[in-house]
N, C-alpha and C positions, 0 to 999 in steps of 0.2 A: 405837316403844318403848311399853312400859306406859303407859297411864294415869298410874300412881305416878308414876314417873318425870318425866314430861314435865312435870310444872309446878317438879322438882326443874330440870332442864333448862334450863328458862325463865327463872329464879331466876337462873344464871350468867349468862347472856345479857344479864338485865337490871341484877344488879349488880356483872359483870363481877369478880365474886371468888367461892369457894369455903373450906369445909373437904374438907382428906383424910378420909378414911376413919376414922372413931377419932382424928382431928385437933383439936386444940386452940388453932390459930393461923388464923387467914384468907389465905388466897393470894390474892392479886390476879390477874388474867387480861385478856388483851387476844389474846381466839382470833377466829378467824372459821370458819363452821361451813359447811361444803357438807353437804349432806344428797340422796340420790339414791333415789327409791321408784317401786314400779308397782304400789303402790296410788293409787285414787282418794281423794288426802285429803279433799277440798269432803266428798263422801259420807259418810266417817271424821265431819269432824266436823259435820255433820248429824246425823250417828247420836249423837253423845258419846262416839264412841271417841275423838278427836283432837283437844286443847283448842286451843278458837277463838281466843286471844291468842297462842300457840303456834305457829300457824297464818300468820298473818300475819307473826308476829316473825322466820320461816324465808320467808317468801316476799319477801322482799326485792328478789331477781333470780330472775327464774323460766327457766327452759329445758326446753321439751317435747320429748320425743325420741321419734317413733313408734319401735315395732320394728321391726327391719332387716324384715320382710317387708311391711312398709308402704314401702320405701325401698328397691325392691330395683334401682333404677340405682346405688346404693353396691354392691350386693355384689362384684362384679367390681373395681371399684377398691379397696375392701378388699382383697381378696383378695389382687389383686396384690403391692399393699403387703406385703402379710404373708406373703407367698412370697419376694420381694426379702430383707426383711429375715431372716429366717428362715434364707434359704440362705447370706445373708453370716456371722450367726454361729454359724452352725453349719457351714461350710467347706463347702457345698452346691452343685452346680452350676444348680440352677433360678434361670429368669430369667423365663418365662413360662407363660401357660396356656391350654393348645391350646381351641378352640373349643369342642371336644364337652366335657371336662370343665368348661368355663364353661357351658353349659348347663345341668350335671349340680349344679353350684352357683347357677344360679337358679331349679333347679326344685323346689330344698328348699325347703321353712317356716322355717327359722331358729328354731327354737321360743326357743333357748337365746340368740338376738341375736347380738352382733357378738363375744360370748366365744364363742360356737360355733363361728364361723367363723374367729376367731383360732384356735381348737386343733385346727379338722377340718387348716386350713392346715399348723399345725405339726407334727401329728403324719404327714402326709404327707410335709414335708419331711426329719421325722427317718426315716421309716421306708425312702425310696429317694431318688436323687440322679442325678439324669438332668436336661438343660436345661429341658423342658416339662415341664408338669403334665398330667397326662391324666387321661378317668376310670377307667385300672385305677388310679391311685395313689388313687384314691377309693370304689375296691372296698368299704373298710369303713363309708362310710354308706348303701351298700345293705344290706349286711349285719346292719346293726343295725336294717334296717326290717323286714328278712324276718323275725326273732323278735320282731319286737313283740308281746304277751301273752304269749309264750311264757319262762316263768319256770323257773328250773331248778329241780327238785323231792329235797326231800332224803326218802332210804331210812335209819334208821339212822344209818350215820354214812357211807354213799355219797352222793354228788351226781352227778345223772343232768340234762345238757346235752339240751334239744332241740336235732333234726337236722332242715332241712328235709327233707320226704321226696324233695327231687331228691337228695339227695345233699349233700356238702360238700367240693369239694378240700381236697386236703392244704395245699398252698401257701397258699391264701385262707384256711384254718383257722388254720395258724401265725402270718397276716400281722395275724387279728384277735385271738388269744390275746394278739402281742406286743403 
């Protein structure tokens, strides 16, 4: 958060009361604050972007959590997890996930962490409903690597898609449109 902000921040924390907004009464408060970043605070407030009583008043209970591609014996039990539940509510029949398409999920970066891999999950499970997971049901994270740079260029008021020059099925087109 701002600069500004953060010693406003600090302030409830430490008097555990507040005004509203335009308020003219004190509210009393008894919160407890989780806070989740991947920025480097120490750094933060080295530099004086990130006030040092501030700093320690949130570090209380600390939890480091590398990115899932530092931790990638979780991807696959993630995974799984997120395919189970997934197919339960959403009336699905997937239960597991065949070999090759686990591969094809530890050979990704995870850029996005374990929210990427909760929605690559989910949207495979909405999009087909078969027992295994495979990697065609994962066709669409190849496909989003093969336009990497490749930005759609607007004419006008036309919008013009690059195509790999292999080509593009129709099927796999309408699979990543939807």
């Amino acid at each position: 958060i701002p600069i500004e902000l953060q010693g406003k921040l600090l302030r409830v924390l430490q008097e555990k009361e507040y005004y509203r907004v335009g308020g003219l009464k004190r509210i009393k408060t008894d919160a407890r604050i989780v806070c989740a970043t991947n920025a480097p605070l120490e750094e933060r407030v080295a530099q004086g972007a990130f006030r040092r009583d501030l700093y320690y008043r949130l570090k209380v209970g600390s939890i480091l959590l590398p990115p899932l591609r530092k931790r990638r014996e979780e991807i696959l039990p993630l995974a799984e997890m997120f395919l189970r539940d997934f197919a339960r509510q959403k009336g699905k029949k997937f239960r597991e996930i065949n070999p090759e398409a686990g591969r094809v999920l530890m050979e990704h970066t995870w850029p996005g962490n374990v929210r990427e891999l909760k929605n690559t999950i989910e949207f495979a499970v909405f999009m087909y409903d078969e027992a295994r997971l495979t990697p065609g049901h994962l066709s669409f994270m190849r496909a989003s690597h093969d336009f990497e740079g490749a930005a759609p260029s607007r004419t006008g008021s036309k919008v013009e898609l690059p195509l790999p020059a292999g080509g593009y099925p129709l099927k796999q087109y309408t699979n990543d449109i939807i």
